[in-house]
N, C-alpha and C positions, 0 to 999 in steps of 0.2 A: 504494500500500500504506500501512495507516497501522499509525504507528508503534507499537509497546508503552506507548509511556508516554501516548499521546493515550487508548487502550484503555482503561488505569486509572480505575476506579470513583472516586470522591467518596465523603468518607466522611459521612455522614449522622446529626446526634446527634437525638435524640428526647428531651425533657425532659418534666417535669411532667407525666408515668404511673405514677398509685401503685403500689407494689410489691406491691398485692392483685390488680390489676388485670392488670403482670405477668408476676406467677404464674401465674394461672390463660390466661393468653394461651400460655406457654410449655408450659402441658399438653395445651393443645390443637395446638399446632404437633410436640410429642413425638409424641403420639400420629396423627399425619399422617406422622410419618416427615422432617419437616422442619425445621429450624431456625430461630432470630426471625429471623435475616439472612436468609433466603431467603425466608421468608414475607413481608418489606418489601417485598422486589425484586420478589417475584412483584405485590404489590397493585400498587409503583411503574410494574411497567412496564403491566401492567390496564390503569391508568391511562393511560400513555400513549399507549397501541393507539386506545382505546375513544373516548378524550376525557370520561374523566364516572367517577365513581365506581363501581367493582363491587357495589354493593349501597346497597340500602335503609337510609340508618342509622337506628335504632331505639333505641339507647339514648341513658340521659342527656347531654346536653349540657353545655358546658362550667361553665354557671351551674347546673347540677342540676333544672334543667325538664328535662321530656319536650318534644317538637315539640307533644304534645297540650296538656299542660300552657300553654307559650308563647300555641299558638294560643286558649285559652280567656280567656287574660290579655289578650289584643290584642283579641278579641273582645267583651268585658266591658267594656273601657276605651273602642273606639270608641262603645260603647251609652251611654258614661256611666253606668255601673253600678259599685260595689264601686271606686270611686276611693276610696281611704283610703290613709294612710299616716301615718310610715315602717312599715314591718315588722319586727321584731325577724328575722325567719327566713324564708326561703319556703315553711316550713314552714306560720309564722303566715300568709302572702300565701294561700298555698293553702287555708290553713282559711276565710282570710275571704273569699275566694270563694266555697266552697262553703256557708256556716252564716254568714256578714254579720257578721264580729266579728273584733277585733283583739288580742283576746285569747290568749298561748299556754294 
C-alpha cells in the first residue's frame, strides 16, 4: 500500500506567461467547466500516457517566430540569401526577408 504522503502531488510553478495570455487561457478552461490546475494535470498526465505532446503547436514561439517564420529564416540562410544584419527587431528581420532591406 502506498503511503499518503508518497501520493502527494508536486507542486508545479509556471513562470514567464503574460497575464494577457493568462487571461484568456482561464476563459477558456471556465468555460470547459475546469480549472488552470486541472487543465495542467490533465495536459501533464497526456503527456505522460502518450509520450509526445497532445497537439500540434501553432502558435508563437518563445522568440516571437512562427515555426513558418523560423523555417523560412533557416531556409534563406542555408541559400545564402538575405544574410544581413544586426536587426533592430524581427520585425525589421522579417521585413528584410521578404522586401531585401534593413530598414524599419
Amino acid at each position: 500500500m502506498v503511503s499518503r504522503s508518497a501520493q502527494m502531488s508536486k507542486l508545479i510553478q509556471i513562470r514567464n506567461v503574460d497575464e494577457t495570455t493568462k487571461t484568456e487561457a482561464e476563459k477558456v478552461f471556465k468555460s470547459l467547466g475546469i480549472s488552470t490546475s486541472s487543465a495542467i494535470k490533465m495536459f501533464i498526465n497526456q503527456v505522460a500516457v502518450t509520450k509526445k505532446i497532445p497537439f500540434i503547436p501553432t502558435t508563437l514561439i518563445e522568440n516571437s517566430l512562427t515555426p513558418e517564420q523560423e523555417e523560412e529564416i533557416l531556409k534563406t540562410a542555408k541559400q545564402g540569401k538575405n544574410i544581413e544584419g544586426p536587426f533592430d527587431s524581427h520585425d525589421a528581420l522579417i521585413k528584410n526577408l521578404h522586401h531585401g532591406t534593413n530598414k524599419d
